[in-house]
N, C-alpha and C positions, 0 to 999 in steps of 0.2 A: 506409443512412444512416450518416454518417460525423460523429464528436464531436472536437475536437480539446481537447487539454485541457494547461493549461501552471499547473503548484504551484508555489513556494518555498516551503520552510517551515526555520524556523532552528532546532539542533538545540546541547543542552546539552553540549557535546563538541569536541575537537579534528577537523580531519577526517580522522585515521588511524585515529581510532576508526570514527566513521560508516561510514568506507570498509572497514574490518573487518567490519562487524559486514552492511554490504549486500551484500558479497560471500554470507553465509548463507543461500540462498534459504529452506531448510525455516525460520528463524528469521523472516526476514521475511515470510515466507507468515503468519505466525503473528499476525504485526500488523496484517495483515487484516481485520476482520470477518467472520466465518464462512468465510473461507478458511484451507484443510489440504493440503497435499503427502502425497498418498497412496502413490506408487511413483518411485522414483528410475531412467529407462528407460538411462542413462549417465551421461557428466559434462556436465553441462549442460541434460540435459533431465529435466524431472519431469511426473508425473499430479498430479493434483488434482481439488477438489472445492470448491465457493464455497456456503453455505448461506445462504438467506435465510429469514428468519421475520418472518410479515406475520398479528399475530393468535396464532389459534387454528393455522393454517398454513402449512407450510414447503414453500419449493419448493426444490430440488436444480438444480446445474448442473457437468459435469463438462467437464476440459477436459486441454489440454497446455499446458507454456511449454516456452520454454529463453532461455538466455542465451548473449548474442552478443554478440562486441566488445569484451570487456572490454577494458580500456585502466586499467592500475594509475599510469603517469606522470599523466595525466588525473582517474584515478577519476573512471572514467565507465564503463557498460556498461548493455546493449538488451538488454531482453526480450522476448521473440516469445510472446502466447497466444492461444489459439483453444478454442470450447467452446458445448455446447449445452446446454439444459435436459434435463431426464430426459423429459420427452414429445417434446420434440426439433420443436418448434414455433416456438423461437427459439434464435438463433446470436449471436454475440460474437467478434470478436476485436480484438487488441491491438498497438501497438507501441508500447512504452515505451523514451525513454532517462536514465537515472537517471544525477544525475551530485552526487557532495561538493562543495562549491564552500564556499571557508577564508570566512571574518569577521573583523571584528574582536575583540579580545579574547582570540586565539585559540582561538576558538569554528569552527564553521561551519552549511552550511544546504543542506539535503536539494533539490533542485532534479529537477522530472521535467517532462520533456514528452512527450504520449503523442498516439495518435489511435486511438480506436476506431471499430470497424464494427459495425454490429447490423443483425440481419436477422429475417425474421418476425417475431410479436408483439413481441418487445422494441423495433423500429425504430419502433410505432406509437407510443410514448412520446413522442419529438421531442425535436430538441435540448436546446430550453431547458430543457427537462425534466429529461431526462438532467443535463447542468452541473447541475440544481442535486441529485440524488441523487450526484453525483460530488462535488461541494463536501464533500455532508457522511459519507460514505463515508472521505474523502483523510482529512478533519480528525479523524476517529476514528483510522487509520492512522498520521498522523503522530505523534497524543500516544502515542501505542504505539510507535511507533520510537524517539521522544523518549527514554521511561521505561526501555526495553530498553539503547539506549545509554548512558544515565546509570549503568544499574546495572554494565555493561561497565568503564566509565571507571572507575566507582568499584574495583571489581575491579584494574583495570591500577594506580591510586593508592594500594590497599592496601600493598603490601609496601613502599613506597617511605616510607608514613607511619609504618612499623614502625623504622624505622631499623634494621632488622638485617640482619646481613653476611651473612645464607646465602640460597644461590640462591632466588630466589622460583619459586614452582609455575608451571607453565602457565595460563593464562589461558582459562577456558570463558567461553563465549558464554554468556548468559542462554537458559532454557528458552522456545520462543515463549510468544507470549499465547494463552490458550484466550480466543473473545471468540465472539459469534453478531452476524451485521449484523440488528439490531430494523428489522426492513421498515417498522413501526406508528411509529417514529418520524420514520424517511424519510418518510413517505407526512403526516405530520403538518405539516413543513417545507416540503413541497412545497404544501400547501393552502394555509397561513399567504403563502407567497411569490406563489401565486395569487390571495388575495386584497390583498393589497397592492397588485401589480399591476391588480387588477380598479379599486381605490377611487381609487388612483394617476392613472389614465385618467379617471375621470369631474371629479378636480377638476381637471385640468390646464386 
């Protein structure tokens, strides 16, 4: 089964920032929920590892990306990932292409269009389904990217508000987010949107 899935989200930042800061995969891995870059296999590609916690219980899923296509005139660049749970009962993968796209204000705004695949257990979910753990998975991710950037930016406008004449330091990236995706609240979302849909139908 296949999910097609297309975000904008606007980001407190210029977009040489943004585009710095999504160039970082272990970084942005980090604004994930319960996603972690476990091994770096060259440039461009990494292991990993996506944790969900649903309750009392966590299920594991391990996987690969890499990144393709970067285009720095654009800022825009593809990620390739694929990966299975640790009983290996359900499979995933991914193509994403992420791309800065400027705003007004001189601001800009994170823009991805992806399509995933799912196979065993996970495909029995169903689209709609899926969107809407997707929905709220992205919108965790993004106030994480948000917050990650802003602290960036703030960083890049420190020496600048210093007014002093000596070279300013290199500029580090923020540490990722340590964060766990709460499955218990996914799975709460998803009811509430079930019944909406259920009461929705009967008064129509």
């Amino acid at each position: 089964m296949k999910v097609q899935i297309d975000k904008t989200y606007p980001m407190p930042c210029p977009p040489e920032v943004a585009w710095e800061f999504l160039q970082n995969l272990e970084a942005v891995a980090g604004c994930m929920p319960g996603a972690k870059i476990t091994e770096r296999l060259d440039a461009g590609r990494y292991k990993g590892t996506v944790t969900v916690k649903v309750g009392p219980a966590t299920m594991s899923f391990r996987g690969e990306g890499e990144v393709k296509d970067v285009d720095p005139a654009a800022r825009t660049l593809r990620l390739l990932g694929k990966g299975t749970d640790s009983t290996g009962s359900s499979g995933a993968s991914m193509n994403l292409t992420a791309h800065i796209e400027a705003a007004d204000g001189g601001l800009c705004a994170l823009v991805g269009a992806s399509e995933v695949s799912m196979s065993g257990k996970a495909a029995a979910f169903g689209g709609r389904m899926m969107n809407t753990v997707a929905d709220q998975i992205l919108k965790q991710f993004a106030d994480n990217f948000a917050g990650q950037v802003s602290a960036l930016q703030a960083q890049r406008a420190a020496p600048a508000a210093a007014g002093s004449g000596a070279p300013s330091a290199a500029v580090s990236i923020p540490p990722p987010v340590a964060a766990e995706l709460d499955g218990l609240a996914l799975m709460w979302t998803i009811f509430k949107n079930w019944l909406r849909r259920l009461f929705s139908g009967k008064t129509a």
